[in-house]
N, C-alpha and C positions, 0 to 999 in steps of 0.2 A: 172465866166461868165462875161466878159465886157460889161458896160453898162452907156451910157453917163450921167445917172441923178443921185444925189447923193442923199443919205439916208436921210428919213423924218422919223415924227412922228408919222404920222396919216392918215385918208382916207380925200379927199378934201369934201366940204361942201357939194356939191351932192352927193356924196358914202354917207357920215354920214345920213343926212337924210334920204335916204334910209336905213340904216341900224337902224333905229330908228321906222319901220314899220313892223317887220319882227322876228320871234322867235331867240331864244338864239344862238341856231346852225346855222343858217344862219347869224344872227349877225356876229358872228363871221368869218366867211368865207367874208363877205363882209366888214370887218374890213381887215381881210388881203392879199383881192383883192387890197384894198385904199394904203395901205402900200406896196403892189407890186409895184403898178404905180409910188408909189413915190420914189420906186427904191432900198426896203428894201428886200434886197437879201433872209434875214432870213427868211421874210414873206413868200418869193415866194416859198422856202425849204420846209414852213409847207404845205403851200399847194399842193404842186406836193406831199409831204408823204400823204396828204389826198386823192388826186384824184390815185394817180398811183392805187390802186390795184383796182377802178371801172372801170377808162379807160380802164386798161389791159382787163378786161373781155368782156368791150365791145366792144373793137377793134377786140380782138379776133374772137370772133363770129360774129361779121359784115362782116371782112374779110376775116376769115379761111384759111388766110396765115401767118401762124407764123413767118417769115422772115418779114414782113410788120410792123408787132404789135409795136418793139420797133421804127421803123420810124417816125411811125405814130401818139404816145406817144411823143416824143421828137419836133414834127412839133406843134401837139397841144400846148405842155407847152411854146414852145418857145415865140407863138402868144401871149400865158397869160402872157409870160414875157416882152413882147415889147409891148403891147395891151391895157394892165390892163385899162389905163384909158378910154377905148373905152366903159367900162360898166357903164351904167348910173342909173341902178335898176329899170329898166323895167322888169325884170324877175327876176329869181332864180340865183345865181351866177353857181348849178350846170347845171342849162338850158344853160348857156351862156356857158359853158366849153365842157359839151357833144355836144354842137349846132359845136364848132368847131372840135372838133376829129371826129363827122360824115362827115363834108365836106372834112377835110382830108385824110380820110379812103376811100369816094368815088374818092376821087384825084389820091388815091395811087393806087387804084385795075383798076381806067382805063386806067394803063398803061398797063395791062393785058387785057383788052378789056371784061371787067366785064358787062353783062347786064344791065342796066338800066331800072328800068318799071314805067310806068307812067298807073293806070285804072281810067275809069270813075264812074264805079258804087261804092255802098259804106252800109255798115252795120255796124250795133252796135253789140256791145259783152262786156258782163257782164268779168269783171276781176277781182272781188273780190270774193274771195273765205272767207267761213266762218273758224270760228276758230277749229273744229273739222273735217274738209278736208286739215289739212296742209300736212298729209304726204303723202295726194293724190300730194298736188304740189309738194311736193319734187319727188316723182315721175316721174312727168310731167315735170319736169326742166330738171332730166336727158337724159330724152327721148326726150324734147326737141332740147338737145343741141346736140345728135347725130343724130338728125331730119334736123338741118337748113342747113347744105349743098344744101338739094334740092330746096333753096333759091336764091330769087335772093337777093343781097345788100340789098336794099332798105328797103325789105319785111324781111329779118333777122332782119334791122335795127328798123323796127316799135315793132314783137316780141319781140326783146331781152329787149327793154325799159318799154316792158308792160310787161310779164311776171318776167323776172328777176332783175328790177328794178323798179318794182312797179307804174310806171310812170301813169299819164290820157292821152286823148287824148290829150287838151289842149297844153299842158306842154311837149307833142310828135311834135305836129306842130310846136312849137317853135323851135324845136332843128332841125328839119332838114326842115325846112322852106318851107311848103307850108301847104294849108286849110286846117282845123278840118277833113273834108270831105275825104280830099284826105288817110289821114293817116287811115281812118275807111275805106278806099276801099283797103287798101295796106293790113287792118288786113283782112279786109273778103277773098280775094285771098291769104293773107299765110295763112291762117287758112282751109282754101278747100285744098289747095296743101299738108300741114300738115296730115290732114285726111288720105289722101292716103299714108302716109309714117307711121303714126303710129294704131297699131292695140289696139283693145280692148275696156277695157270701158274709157281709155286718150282720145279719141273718146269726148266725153261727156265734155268734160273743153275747148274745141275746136270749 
């Protein structure tokens, strides 16, 4: 891949200190966010091997056009490739990653003329499950994931970040950019519409 800036050693002083506030694993991701930017081809290798198989999953199910996925995959990394230094460690390196594959996955599905929703109202919902209900959510991920069809983007987009990727609210508004509020009105309306698509006691995690 061609790229005007030529290879460094390290993340610039802002990345480092951010990366000096933050656990191992993140460390390291925002070690070779720094070394992206400075144009270290290798770095940006490790990190597309790290992200491709989350993205893929959440592209997927956002979009539920599988002709899209690898698009939409290659638009995000591009941006982390030309970008890198645009992150400043306000967030999580994977907040700043998923923050862009969602706007790209919205980009790409209206050219399909995809629904958009925007609600006012707004509820909380308990997403931790204890450790002796896991195989209820394995359960509940399958049934899920042949459930979000009757989604609109947005509202697959809020689901899939809290169920299958464990995400808070917080750390949800980040990534596709608007209020706390707004993302707990987008769950309480997939989670109604949900209802009606899945039977039984999955009902009850809902």
């Amino acid at each position: 891949m061609a790229h005007g800036r030529t290879d460094a050693i390290g993340p610039d002083a802002d990345t480092a200190s951010a990366a000096l506030r933050v656990p191992s694993a993140e460390h390291d991701e925002v070690r070779l966010l720094g070394r992206t930017a400075a144009g270290d081809l290798r770095a940006f290798e490790a990190l597309y091997r790290l992200y491709y198989p989350r993205l893929m999953r959440f592209v997927e199910r956002l979009t539920r056009r599988p002709a899209l996925v690898e698009e939409v995959l290659n638009d995000t990394m591009l941006v982390v490739w030309n970008r890198a230094d645009d992150f400043n460690g306000g967030s999580k390196v994977s907040t700043w990653i998923f923050a862009i594959a969602y706007r790209k996955a919205l980009k790409a599905l209206r050219r399909f003329d995809e629904p958009i929703d925007d609600e006012s109202q707004a509820a909380l919902v308990d997403t931790e499950p204890g450790p002796d209900r896991q195989a209820d959510l394995w359960q509940l991920r399958e049934a899920l994931a042949k459930a979000l069809d009757g989604l609109s983007a947005e509202h697959r987009a809020v689901v899939d970040l809290t169920y299958f990727h464990g995400l808070g609210y917080r750390e949800i508004a980040q990534i596709v950019s608007c209020p706390v509020d707004t993302v707990k009105t987008r769950m309480f309306h997939a989670r109604r519409k949900l209802r009606t698509l899945l039977a039984g006691r999955l009902e009850d995690w809902l």
